[in-house]
C-alpha positions as CSV (number, residue, x, y, z in Angstrom):
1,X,7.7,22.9,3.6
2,X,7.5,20.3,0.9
3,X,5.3,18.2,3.7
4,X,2.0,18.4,2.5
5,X,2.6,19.2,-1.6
6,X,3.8,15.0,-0.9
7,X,0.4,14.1,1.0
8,X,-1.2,16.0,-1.7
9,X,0.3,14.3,-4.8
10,X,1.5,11.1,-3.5
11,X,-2.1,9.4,-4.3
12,X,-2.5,11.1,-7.6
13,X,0.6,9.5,-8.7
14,X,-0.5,6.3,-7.2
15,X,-3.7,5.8,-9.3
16,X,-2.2,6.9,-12.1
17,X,0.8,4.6,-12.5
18,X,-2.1,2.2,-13.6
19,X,-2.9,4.3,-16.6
20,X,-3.7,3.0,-19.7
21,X,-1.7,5.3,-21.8
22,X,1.8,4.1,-21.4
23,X,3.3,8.0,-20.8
24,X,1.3,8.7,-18.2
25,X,1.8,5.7,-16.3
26,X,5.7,6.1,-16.8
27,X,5.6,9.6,-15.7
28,X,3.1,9.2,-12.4
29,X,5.6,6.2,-11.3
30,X,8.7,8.4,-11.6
31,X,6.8,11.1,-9.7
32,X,6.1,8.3,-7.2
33,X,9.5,7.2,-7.1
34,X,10.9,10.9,-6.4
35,X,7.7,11.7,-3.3
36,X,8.8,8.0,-1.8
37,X,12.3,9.4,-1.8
38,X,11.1,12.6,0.5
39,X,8.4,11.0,2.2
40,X,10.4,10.4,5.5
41,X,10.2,14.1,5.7
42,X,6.7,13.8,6.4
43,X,6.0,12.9,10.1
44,X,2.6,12.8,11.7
45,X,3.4,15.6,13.6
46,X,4.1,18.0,11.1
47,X,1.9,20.4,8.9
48,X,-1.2,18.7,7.4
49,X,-2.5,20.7,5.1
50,X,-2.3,23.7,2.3
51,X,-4.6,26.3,2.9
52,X,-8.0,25.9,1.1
53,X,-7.0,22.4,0.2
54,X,-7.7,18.9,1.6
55,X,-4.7,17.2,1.7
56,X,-5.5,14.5,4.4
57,X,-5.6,11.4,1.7
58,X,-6.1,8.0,3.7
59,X,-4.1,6.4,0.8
60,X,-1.2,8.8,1.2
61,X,-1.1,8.4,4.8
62,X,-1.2,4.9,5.1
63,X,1.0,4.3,2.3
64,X,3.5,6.7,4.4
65,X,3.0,5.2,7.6
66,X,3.7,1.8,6.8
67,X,6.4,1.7,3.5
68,X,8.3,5.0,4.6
69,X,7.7,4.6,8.6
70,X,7.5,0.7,8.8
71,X,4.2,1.0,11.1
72,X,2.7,-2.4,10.9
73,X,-0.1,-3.2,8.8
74,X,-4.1,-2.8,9.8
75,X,-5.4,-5.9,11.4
76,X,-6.7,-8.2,7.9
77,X,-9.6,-10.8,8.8
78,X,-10.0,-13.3,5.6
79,X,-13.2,-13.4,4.9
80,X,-15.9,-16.4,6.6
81,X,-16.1,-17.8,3.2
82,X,-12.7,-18.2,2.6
83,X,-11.8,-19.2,6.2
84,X,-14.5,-22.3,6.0
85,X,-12.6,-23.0,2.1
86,X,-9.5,-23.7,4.2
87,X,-11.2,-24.9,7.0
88,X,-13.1,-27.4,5.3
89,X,-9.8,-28.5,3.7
90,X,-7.8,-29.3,6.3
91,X,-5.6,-25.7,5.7
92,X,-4.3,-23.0,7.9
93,X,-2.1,-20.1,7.3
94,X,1.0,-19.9,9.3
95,X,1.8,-16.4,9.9
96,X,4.0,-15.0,7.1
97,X,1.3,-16.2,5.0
98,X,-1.2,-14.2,7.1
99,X,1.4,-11.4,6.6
100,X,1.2,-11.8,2.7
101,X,-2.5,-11.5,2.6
102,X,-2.3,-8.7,4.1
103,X,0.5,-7.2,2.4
104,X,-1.3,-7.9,-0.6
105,X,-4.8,-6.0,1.0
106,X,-2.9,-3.3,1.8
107,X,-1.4,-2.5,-1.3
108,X,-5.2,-3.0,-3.4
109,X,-6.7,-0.5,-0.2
110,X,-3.8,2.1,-1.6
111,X,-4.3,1.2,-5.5
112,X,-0.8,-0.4,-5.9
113,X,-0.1,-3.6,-7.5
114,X,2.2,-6.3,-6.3
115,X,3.3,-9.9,-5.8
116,X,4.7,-12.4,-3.6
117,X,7.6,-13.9,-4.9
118,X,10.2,-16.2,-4.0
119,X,11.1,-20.0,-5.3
120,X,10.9,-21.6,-1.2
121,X,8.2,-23.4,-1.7
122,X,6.1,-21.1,1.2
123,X,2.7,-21.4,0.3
124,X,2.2,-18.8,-1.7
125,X,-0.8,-20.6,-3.7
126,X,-3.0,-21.1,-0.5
127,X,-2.1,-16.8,-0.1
């Protein structure tokens, strides 16, 4: 059951597609790229662990619940200083923007990288 060699390697190929040395970085986020493929395989229900190992990785399991099994994401409270920012300005975030920042805490709480792109004019700035 290939189930928990992907809980076991997906976060080891997640902080190192950040590697310095370009090789490494390649190689981790083709590895990545080949567990995301068989990570639907993994449910919740299914075997957890390899005997003698830990395998439980929060990163893997979140990063499997909610990109391979579209779970929604953790509740994300911007911080008081940043609410009173936009407060004090006059600004609130309508709820795709909400969505972004927390899109974008979710990836940094699994070591991934990413951005919010598009060219609609939807506030990305203020995310």
């Amino acid at each position: 059951d290939i189930c928990p060699f992907v809980r076991l390697l997906l976060p080891i190929a997640m902080s190192l597609m950040t590697d310095p040395m370009e090789e490494c970085s390649r190689i981790a986020s083709r590895s990545f790229a080949a567990l995301v493929r068989v990570a639907p395989l993994v449910q919740q229900s299914n075997c957890r662990s390899i005997p003698g190992m830990d395998t439980t990785d929060c990163r893997a399991e979140k990063v499997i619940d909610h990109l391979i099994h579209g779970k929604p994401f953790p509740p994300f409270t911007l911080p008081d200083a940043v609410k009173n920012e936009l407060s004090a300005a006059g600004v609130s975030l309508r709820n795709y923007q909400s969505e972004g920042v927390a899109w974008i805490q979710f990836l940094q709480s699994v070591n991934l990288n990413g951005a919010l792109c598009d060219d609609m004019g939807l506030g990305k700035t203020l995310q």
